[in-house]
C-alpha positions, 0 to 999 in steps of 0.5 A: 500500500503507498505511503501516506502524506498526511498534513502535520497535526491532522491525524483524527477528522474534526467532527464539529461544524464551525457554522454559524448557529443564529441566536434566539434574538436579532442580534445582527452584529453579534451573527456578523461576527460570528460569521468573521470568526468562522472566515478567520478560523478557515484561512487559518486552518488553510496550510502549504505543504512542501514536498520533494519528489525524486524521480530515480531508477529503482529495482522491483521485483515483479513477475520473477524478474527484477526490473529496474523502472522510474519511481519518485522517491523510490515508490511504486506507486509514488507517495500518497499526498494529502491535504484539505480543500483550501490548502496549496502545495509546493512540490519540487522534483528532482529529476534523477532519471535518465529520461525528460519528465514532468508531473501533473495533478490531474483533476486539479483546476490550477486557477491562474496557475497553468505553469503548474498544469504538467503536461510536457510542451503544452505547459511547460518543457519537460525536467531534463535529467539532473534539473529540478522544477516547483510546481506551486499551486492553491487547491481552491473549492475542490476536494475528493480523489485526485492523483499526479503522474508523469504526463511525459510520453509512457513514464506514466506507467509507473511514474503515479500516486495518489492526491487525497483533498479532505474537506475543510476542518468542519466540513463532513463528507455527505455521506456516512463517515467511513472507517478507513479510507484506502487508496486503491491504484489500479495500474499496468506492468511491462517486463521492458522499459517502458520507453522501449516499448514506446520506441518500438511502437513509434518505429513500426507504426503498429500498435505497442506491445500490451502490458505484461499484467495488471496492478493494484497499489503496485502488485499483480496479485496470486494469478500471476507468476511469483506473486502471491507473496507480494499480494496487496491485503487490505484488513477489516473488522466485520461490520467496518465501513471502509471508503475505496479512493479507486484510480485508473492509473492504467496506461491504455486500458479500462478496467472493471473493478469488483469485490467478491461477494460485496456490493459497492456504494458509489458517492464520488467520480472524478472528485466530485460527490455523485447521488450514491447508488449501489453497485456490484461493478464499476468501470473507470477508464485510464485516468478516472477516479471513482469512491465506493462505500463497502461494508465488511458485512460478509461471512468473515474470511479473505475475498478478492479484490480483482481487476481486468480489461473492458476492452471495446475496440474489435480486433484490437490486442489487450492484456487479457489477464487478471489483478487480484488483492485480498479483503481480509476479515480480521476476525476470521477464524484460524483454518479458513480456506486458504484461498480468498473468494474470486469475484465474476467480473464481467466480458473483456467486450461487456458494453452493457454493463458499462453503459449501465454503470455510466446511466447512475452517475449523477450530482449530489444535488440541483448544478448550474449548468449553461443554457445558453451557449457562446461556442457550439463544437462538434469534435470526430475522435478516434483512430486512422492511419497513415500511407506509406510503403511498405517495410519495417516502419509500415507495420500498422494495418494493410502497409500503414501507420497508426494515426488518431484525430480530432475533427481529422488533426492529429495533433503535434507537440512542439519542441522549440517551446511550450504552448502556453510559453508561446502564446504568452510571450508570443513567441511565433511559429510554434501553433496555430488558431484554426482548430476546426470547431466541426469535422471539415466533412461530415460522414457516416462517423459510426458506419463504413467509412471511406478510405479516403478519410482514413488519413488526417492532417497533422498540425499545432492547431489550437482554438481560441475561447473568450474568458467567461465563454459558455462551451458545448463540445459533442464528442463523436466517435468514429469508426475507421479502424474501429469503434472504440472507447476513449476517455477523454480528459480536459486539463484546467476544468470540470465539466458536466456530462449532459448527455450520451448515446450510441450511433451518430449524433442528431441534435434534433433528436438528442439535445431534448434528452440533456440532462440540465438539472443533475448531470455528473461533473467530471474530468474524464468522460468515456465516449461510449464505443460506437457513440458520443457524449455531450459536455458543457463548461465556462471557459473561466481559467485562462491559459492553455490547456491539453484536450485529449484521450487518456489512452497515452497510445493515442496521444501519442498518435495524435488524439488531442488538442488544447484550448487557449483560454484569454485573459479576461479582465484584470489580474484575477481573469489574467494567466500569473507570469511564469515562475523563474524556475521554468524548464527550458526546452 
């Protein structure tokens, strides 16, 4: 289990509101201060936690073999941090490796602070190896699970841990408090360095090499070679109510995720509080964070905590092995079976139960969603190819190389500099503002598609929004090597899900069946394979900020693009200057 940074002095929750309680009498004065009390008492209460990350080469022993892989702080999984919504922290990372890295705080909003964002060449250039980099940021009205990685090529895959924002001192979960709370990691594992595998695949132009197996908080679990002894175990005492912090650290995978013989209440996705509801499965595409109740209310004895792919694309090669841990009862008796209970999880292709899953996730509550909209987008997302002769570069279907798109650009990172260093001292020459806001030619996106749309253009193409700008984006799947579900994540905001459905999208037909009233909010969406999902949000972060799949396979063919955000007015709608400490290129 990854360690835990809690903040200093907050070992034990308080319980106690520190609202303001109305007296008996009009005491308007005497309420007013109350008020001020509790304001003072919250800024406070809010700290700034400095800690040093150290990306380094590190041995670990998985799967009969010991491989030497990237870690920070020689973890893997990396640290767990934990901090209150309010507080801000200062992290520096030493880059001790051998390869370029960043980090960045997925979920995390970075209001005015997009030097902090991560991802390399968008809005920072990456840490060269034996230089170092702060990330500074305040995390404002946000609480809930959130995670950090490498957002530098594959390094992700075992460069991640675990970002934990407890509400403020005061403030209660809305739900019943838990007993424990776990952060439970579900990852990928390759007996290769991960850059190699990336390398190679960059050189064929064919798919990558699927991972070796599948990890919960860094293990692969019984089912796998040389593996029992390491198994993750998680102890509970009958009757216990214990919260899963479950993340999506896979590199290229969706994952079921069960308990045997257990059922789970889910009351967050994405870091934010959903209508609970119940549930024996759920699903979380790469980068997806989702919160589940469990009551230790089972016979007492040793259960599986067990993981494997919700693969949708057809014809497609996936790690079709399975992740265990172990739910342990404390008060089981000496002599159970030595072997826990293995959950039934469902098909590798169970698009039902996803879909089923999906149709739950609602807001706690009534959200103010925008009605009236400014900017009006059609997004076309998926896979193509590129022509070339044949040979060892042209490995991908058919003499090909794999390719992927937004409205048919599949996009290019600089080099020179980073977007965001680009755009504010106007550096020119390393993009453009002519992103397409709907695909150049419209097509069966879900049918057979003509092979003269196979092939996209390849561009630095970003679109601009207005600060205050109401956004709409429909995301549409496409079909031209195969339907497939993608999770797609925006950088710098949230976003509600209004909508979602199979086939192509009609607005006359599905805009009637939005939902405006209590739609999730996320940071991660799955299109549904073969369909599409509606997102709206207020463009009211400026700066510029990565749109793309979470699938780090197809970012790195291309399935992304960034937003630029402008400045609205004065300081606080105004990107902040650069820190001094900025990577160079």
């Amino acid at each position: 289990m990854p360690s835990v940074l809690r903040p200093k002095g907050e070992d034990k929750k308080m319980e106690a509101y520190n609202g303001y309680i109305k007296p008996k009498c009009n005491c308007f004065f005497l309420g007013l201060l109350f008020l001020l009390l509790a304001l003072i008492g919250s800024f406070a209460n809010a700290k700034t936690h400095h800690r040093n990350f150290v990306v380094q080469q590190t041995p670990e022993n998985r799967l009969c073999r010991i491989h030497n892989i990237l870690t920070v702080n020689g973890q893997y999984p990396g640290p767990t941090l934990q901090v209150r919504n309010g507080d801000a922290l200062v992290v520096k990372v030493l880059n001790s490796g051998r390869y370029n890295v960043t980090i960045h705080w997925h979920g995390i909003r970075q209001m005015r602070t997009p030097w902090a964002d991560g991802p390399e060449y968008v809005t920072q250039c990456p840490i060269q190896p034996g230089a170092s980099y702060t990330y500074r940021f305040p995390i404002e009205n946000q609480e809930g699970t959130f995670w950090w990685h490498a957002h530098s090529r594959f390094l992700r895959a075992t460069i991640h841990g675990a970002l934990i924002v407890l509400p403020k001192l005061g403030s209660p979960y809305p739900f019943p408090k838990p007993k424990h709370e776990i952060p439970v990691i579900l990852g990928e594992w390759w007996n290769r360095d991960v850059i190699s595998v990336q390398r190679l695949a960059i050189f064929t132009g064919g798919a990558p090499n699927v991972s070796d197996a599948y990890t919960i908080n860094g293990q692969p679990g019984d089912l796998y070679r040389c593996s029992s002894t390491g198994t993750t175990r998680f102890p509970v005492q009958s009757g216990d109510t214990i919260l899963l912090r479950v993340i999506n650290a896979a590199l290229n995978q969706q994952l079921f995720f069960k308990v045997a013989n257990h059922r789970l209440t889910v009351v967050e996705a994405d870091a934010a509080y959903t209508k609970p509801f119940t549930t024996s499965t759920i699903m979380l595409g790469p980068g997806q964070t989702t919160n589940v109740l469990l009551t230790a209310d089972q016979t007492p004895g040793r259960y599986y905590i067990a993981a494997r792919a919700y693969a949708s694309a057809q014809n497609a090669p996936f790690d079709n092995t399975t992740t265990t841990a172990i739910l342990e009862y404390q008060s089981a008796r000496r002599g159970v079976p030595s072997r826990p209970i293995l959950p039934q999880l469902p098909a590798f292709n169970d698009t039902a139960t996803v879909t089923a899953f999906s149709a739950q996730l609602k807001s706690l509550g009534k959200v103010e969603v925008p009605t009236k909209i400014d900017e009006n987008l059609f997004f076309t997302i998926g896979l193509g190819f590129v022509n070339c002769a044949p040979g060892p570069r042209c490995q991908g279907p058919n003499n090909t190389r794999f390719a992927a798109s937004m409205n048919n650009v599949s996009f290019v990172l600089p080099r020179r500099a980073s977007l965001l260093q680009a755009y504010y001292q106007n550096i020119p020459g390393i993009f453009t503002t002519d992103f397409p806001p709907v695909p150049p030619i419209k097509f069966n996106y879900t049918g057979t598609v003509s092979r003269a749309l196979w092939q996209p253009r390849f561009g630095t193409k970003l679109y601009k929004l207005k600060f205050g700008s109401t956004v709409q984006i429909v995301l549409q799947d496409t079909g031209i090597f195969s339907t497939e579900d993608h999770p797609i994540h925006l950088h710098g905001y949230h976003f509600f899900v209004v909508g979602q459905g199979f086939g192509n999208f009609n607005r006359r037909r599905d805009t009637p069946s939005f939902n405006l009233i209590d739609p999730p909010v996320r940071n991660t969406i799955d299109v549904p394979v073969g369909g599409w999902a509606v997102i709206r949000f207020v463009a009211d972060n400026p700066g510029v900020w990565l749109f793309h799949c979470h699938i780090d396979t197809h970012l790195a063919w291309g399935l992304g693009m960034s937003f630029l955000v402008e400045n609205g007015i004065g300081k606080s709608q105004s990107v902040s200057p650069p820190p001094a400490d900025l990577p160079p290129c």
